[in-house]
C-alpha positions as CSV (number, residue, x, y, z in Angstrom):
1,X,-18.2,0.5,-23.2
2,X,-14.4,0.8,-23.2
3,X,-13.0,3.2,-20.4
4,X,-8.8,4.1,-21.0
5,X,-7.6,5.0,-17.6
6,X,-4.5,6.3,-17.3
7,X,-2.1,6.7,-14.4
8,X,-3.7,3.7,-12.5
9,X,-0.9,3.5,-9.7
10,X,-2.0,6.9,-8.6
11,X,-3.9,7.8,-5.8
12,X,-7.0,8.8,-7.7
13,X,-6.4,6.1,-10.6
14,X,-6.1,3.2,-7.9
15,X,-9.5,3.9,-6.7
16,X,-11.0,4.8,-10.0
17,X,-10.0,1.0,-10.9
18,X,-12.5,0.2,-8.4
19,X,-15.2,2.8,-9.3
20,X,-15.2,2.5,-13.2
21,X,-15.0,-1.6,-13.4
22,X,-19.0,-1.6,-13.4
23,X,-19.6,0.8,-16.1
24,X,-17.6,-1.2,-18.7
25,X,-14.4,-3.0,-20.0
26,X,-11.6,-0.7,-18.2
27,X,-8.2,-0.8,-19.8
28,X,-5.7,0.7,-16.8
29,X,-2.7,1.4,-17.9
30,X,0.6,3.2,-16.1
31,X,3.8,4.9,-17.3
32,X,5.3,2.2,-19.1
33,X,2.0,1.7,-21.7
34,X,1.3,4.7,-21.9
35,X,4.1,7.8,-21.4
36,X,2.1,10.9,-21.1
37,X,5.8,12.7,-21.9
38,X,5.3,10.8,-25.2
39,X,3.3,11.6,-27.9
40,X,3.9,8.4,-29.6
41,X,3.4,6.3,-26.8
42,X,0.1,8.3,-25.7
43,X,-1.6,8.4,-29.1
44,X,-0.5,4.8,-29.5
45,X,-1.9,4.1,-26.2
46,X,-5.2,5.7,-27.0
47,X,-5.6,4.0,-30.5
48,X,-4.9,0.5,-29.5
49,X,-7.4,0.5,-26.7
50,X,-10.0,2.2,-28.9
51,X,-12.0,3.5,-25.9
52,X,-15.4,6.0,-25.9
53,X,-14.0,7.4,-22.6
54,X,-10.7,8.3,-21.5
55,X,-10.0,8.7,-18.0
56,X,-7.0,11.0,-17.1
57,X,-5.7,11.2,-13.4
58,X,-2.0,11.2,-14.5
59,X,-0.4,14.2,-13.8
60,X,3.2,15.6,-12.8
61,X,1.9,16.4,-9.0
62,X,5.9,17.2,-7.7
63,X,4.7,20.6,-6.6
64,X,8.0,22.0,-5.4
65,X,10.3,20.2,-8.0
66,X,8.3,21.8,-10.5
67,X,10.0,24.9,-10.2
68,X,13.1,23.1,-11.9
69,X,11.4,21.2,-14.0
70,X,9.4,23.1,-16.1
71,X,9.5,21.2,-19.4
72,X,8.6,17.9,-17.8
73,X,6.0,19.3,-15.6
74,X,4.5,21.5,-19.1
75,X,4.6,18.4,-21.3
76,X,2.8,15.8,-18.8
77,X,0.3,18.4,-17.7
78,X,-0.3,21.3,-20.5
79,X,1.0,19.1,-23.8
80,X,-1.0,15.9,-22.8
81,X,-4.4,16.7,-22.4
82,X,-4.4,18.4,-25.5
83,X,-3.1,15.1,-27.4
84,X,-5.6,12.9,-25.6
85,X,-8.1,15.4,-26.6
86,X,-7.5,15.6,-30.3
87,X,-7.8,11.3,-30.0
88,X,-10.7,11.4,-28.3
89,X,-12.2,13.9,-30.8
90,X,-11.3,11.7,-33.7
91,X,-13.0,8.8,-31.8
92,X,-15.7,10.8,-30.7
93,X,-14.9,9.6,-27.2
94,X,-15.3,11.7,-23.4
95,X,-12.5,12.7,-21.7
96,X,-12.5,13.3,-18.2
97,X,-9.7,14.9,-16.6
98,X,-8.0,16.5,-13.8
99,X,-7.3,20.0,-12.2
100,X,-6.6,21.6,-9.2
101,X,-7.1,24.4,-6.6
102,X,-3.5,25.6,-7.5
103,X,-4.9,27.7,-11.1
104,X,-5.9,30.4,-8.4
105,X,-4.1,32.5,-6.3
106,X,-5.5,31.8,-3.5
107,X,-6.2,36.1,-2.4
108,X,-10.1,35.5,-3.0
109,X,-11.7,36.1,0.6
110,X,-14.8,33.6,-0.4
111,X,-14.7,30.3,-2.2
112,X,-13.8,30.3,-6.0
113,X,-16.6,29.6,-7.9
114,X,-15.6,27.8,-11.8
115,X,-15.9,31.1,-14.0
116,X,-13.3,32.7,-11.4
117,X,-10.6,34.5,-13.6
118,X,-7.5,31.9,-12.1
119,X,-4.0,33.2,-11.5
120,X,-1.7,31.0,-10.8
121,X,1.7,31.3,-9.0
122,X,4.0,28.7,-9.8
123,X,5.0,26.2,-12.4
124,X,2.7,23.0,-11.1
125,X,-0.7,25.9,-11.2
126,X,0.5,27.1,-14.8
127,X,1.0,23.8,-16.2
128,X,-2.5,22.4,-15.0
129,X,-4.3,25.6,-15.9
130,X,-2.7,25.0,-19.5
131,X,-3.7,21.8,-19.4
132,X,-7.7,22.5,-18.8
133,X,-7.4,24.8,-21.9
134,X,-5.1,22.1,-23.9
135,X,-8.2,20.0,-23.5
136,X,-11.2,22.1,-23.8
137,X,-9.1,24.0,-27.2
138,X,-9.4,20.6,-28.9
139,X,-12.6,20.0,-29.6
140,X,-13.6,16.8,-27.1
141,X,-16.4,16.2,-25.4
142,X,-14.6,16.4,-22.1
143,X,-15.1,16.9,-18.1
144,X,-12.5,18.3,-16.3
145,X,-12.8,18.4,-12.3
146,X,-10.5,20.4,-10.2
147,X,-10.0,19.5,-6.5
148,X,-7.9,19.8,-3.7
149,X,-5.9,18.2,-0.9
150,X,-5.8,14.6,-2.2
151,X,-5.9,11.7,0.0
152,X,-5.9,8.3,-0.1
153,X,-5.1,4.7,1.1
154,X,-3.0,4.1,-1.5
155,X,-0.4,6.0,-2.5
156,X,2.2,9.3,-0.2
157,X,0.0,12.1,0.9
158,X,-0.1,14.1,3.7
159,X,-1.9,12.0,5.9
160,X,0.3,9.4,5.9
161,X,3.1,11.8,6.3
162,X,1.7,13.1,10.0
163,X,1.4,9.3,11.1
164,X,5.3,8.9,10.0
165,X,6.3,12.1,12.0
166,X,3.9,11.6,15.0
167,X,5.5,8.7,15.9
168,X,9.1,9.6,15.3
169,X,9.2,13.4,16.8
170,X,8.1,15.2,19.9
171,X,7.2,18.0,17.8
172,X,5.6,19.1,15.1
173,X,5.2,22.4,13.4
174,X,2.1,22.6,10.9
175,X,1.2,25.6,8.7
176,X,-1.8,27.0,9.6
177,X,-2.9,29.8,7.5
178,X,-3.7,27.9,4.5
179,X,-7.4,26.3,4.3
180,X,-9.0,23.7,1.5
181,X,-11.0,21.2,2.3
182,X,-9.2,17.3,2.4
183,X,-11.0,15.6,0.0
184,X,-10.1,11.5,-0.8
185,X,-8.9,9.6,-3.7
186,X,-12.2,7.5,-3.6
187,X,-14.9,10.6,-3.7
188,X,-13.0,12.2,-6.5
189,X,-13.5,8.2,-7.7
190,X,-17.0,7.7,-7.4
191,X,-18.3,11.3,-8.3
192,X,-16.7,10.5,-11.6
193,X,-18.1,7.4,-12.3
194,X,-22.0,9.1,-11.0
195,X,-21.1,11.5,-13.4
196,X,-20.5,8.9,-16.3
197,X,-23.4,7.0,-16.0
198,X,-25.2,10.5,-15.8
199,X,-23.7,11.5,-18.9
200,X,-24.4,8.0,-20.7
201,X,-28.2,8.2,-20.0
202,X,-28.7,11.9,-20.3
203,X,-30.6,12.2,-23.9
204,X,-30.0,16.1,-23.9
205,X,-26.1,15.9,-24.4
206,X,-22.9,15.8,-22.2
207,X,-22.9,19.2,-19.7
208,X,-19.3,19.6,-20.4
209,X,-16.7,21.9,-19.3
210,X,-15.5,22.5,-15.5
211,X,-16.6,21.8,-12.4
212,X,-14.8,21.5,-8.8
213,X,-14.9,18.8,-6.8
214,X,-13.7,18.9,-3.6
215,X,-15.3,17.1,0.2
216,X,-17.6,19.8,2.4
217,X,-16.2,21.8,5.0
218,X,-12.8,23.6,5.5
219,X,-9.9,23.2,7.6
220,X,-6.4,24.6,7.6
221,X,-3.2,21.9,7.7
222,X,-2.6,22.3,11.2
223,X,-6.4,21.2,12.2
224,X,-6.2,18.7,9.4
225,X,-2.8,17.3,10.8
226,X,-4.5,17.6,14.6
227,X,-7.4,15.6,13.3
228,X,-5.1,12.8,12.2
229,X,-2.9,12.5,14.7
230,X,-5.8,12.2,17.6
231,X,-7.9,9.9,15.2
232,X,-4.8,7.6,15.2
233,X,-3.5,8.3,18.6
234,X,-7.4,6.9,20.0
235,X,-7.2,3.9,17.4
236,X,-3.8,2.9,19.7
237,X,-1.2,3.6,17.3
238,X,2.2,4.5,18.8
239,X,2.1,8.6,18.4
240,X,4.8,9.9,20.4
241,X,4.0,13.9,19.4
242,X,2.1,15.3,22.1
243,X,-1.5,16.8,21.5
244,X,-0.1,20.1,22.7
245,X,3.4,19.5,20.8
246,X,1.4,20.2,17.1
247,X,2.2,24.0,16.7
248,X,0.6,26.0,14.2
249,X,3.1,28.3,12.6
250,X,2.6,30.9,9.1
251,X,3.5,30.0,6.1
252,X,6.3,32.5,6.1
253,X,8.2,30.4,8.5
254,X,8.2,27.4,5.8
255,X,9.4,28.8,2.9
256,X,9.0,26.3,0.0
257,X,10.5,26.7,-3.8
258,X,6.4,26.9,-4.8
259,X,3.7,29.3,-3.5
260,X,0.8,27.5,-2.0
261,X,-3.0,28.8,-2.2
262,X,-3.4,30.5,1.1
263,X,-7.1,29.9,0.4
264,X,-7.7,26.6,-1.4
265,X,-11.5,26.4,-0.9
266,X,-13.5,25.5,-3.9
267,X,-17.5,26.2,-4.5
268,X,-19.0,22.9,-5.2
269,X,-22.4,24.1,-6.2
270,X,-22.0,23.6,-9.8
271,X,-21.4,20.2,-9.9
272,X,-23.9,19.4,-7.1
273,X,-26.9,20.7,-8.9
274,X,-25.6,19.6,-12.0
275,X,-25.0,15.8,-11.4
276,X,-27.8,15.7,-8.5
277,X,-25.4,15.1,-5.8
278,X,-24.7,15.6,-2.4
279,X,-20.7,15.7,-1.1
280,X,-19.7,14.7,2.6
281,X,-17.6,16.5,4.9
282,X,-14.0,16.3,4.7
283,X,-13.8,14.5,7.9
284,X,-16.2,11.6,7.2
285,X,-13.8,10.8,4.0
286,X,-10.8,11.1,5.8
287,X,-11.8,8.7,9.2
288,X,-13.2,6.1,6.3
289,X,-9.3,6.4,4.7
290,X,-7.8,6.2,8.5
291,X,-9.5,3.3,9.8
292,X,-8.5,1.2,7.0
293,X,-4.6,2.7,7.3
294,X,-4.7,2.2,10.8
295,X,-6.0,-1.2,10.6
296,X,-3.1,-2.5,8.7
């Protein structure tokens, strides 16, 4: 089996590397291969590794910058998909790809289950949400998971970002009326290669379509932020922010060019029962990614 993955400097694609290398031949490839802005390089990316799955983590993820760039952000994420689906459709290959939290509002009062109408409020949500239907619109076999609140070892997320400030400021003010649950590079890794093999094996056809993916539990940035800091601060790195120095503040005090979900929490039931799997609790994903950061 021949397994395209695109974006492999990514957070998600870095660990996919690792997940994928036992299913088949995999064929990583990053900007300069394969230019999802494009269409020649993409579609000459796709034929010359003649895969039967493409994996696509490779998105424009510049939330804020968005806003200004629309055309860039709409071709990577809403153009794309749609061309690797048509290839993948001529091939008669899978597609798995990539969403996010950001096609809803974020007003729902529960957790967004996958037939939620979405809504989103800003460039990055819009691009993605044109993206899912891009793909699905062109005939593919395809799986596309949406998650939240990335993570990794590899890679600038927020994590990383607290251990910067904690040990350059006294003080640290941290958003805390948005909630989603963390979830890291390597879950959103290995659920997709489970989800593979699943696919491969099952005799009654591919359960395509959409399905979220995000860890168990919910938090809000502040307690996510809190969580990091302590975990770090007890593993002896130098945090100079005091414990009682992490104030939570509203999201109307940080104004940003994009609106954020205030509620981020997706309903992972659907791909649970589905693939026959259980997913951990935010935490237990993000102390695996901290010992290894803090470690060196």
């Amino acid at each position: 089996m021949r397994i395209l993955l695109t974006g492999k400097n990514g957070q998600v694609g870095f660990e996919l590397q690792r997940a994928l290398a036992p299913l088949g031949t995999v064929i990583a490839v990053e900007r300069s291969e394969c230019d999802l802005e494009s269409e020649t390089s993409l579609r000459n990316a796709i034929r010359g590794a003649e895969p039967d799955i493409i994996v696509n983590p490779a998105a424009y993820t510049a939330v804020d910058r968005a806003e200004s760039e629309v055309a860039r952000a709409h071709a990577i994420n809403a153009v794309a998909p749609g061309i690797i689906g048509t290839e993948a459709a001529r091939r008669g290959a899978l597609v798995v790809h990539y969403s996010t939290d950001y096609v809803f509002d974020g007003a729902a009062s529960g957790w967004y289950d996958e037939q939620d109408a979405p809504n989103p409020q800003g460039v990055y949500g819009e691009s993605k949400l044109a993206g899912e239907k891009s793909l699905a619109a062109s005939g593919a076999r395809h799986l596309i998971f949406r998650t939240s609140w990335v993570f990794g070892v590899h890679g600038a997320n927020f994590a990383k970002t607290m251990l910067r400030l904690a040990a350059e400021r006294d003080e640290l003010k941290i958003v805390a009326d948005q909630i989603g649950a963390p979830t890291s590079a390597a879950l959103i890794a290995d659920v997709t290669a489970h989800a593979i093999r699943k696919i491969q094996s099952d005799r009654n056809g591919s359960p395509d379509g959409i399905y979220h993916l995000a860890a168990g539990g919910e938090t809000s940035w502040h307690a996510y932020a809190r969580h990091i800091i302590e975990t770090a601060r007890r593993a002896g790195l130098p945090i100079r922010v005091a414990a009682d120095a992490i104030l939570p503040i509203a999201t109307a005090e940080y104004p940003t060019p994009a609106c954020r979900p205030a509620n981020s929490r997706l309903n992972t039931a659907k791909l649970q029962k589905t693939f026959g799997l259980i997913l951990p609790h935010w935490q237990r994903g993000l102390d695996h990614v901290l010992q290894q950061i803090t470690r060196g």
